[in-house]
N, C-alpha and C positions, 0 to 999 in steps of 0.2 A: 504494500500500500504506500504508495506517495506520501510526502509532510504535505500536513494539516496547512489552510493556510490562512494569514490573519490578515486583514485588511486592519494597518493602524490608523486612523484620524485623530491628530493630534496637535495643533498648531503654536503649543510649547515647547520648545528644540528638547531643554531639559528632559522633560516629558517623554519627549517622544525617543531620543536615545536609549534613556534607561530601559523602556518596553522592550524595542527592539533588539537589544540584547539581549535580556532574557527572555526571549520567544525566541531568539535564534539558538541560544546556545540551547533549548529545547527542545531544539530540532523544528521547528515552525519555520516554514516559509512567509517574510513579510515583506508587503506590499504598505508603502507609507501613501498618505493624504493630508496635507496640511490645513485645510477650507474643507468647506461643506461642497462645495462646485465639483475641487478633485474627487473627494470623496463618494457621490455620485457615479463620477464619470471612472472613477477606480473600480467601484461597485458592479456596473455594468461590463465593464472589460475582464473583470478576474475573476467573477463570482467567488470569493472567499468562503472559505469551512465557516468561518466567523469574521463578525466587524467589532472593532474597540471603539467605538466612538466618542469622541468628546464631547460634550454637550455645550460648551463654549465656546465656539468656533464663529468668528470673521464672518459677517457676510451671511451666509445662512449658517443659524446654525442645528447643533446636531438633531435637536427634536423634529422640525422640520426636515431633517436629511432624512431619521426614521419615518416621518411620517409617508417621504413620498415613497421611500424603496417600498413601505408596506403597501402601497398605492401603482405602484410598477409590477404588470402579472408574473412577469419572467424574473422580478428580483426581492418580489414579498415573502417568499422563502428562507431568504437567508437570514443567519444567525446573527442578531444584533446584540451587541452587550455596553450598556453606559456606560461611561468614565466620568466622574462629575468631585468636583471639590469641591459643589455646594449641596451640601449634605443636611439640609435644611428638612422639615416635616414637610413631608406631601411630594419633596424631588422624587421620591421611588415612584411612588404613585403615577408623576406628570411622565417620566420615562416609562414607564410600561405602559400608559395609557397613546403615549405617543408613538409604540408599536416595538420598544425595546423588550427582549427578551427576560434581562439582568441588567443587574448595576449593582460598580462599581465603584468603591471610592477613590480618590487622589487624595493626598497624594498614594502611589502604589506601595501596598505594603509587601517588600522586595519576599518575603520567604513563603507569603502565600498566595502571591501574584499566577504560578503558572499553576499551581494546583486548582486553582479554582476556575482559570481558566481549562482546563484537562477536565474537569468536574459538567462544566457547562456544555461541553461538547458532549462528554458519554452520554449527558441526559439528552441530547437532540439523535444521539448514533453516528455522529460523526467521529 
């Protein structure tokens, strides 16, 4: 079987390095997205196992980016999972309600960041 592969949206460098290493050294193949536009247009081209998505992202952001994939017949399928550092009453809520799967918080908590990502997949069977 091919690596899993993760669509990152991320439009904090910090952020988005640290992921990517450990989802590489995991053995995940990653595909990055900095905007909600790439992110989209990354979506549509890789179809990924799973998306990280930011939910503060430039421009559109990540709820709206869930809301259309789940709104696109060919990409309403795919495994969306929040990222969000505003960890506020009712965020889990507004992400699941806006077609995310999961959420996550930021900052990444480094030692059980890919477990639970590895967790979220087996529940879908990817």
């Amino acid at each position: 079987m091919s690596e899993p592969v993760v669509l990152l949206v991320e439009d904090q460098e910090d952020n988005r390095v640290l992921a990517r290493k450990l989802l590489a050294r995991a053995g995940f193949r990653v595909v990055e997205a900095v905007d909600g536009h790439e992110a989209l247009h990354q979506a549509a081209a890789v179809r990924p196992d799973l998306i990280l998505l930011d939910i503060a992202l430039p421009e559109v952001d990540g709820l709206t980016v869930a809301r259309t994939l789940r709104q696109t017949p060919e990409l309403k399928h795919l495994l969306i999972v929040a990222l969000t550092a505003n960890a506020m009453d009712g965020d889990r809520e507004r992400t699941l309600e806006a077609g995310c799967d999961d959420f996550m918080t930021k900052p990444i908590d480094v030692p059980s960041f890919i477990p639970t990502i590895r967790r979220i997949l087996e529940r879908r069977g990817t």
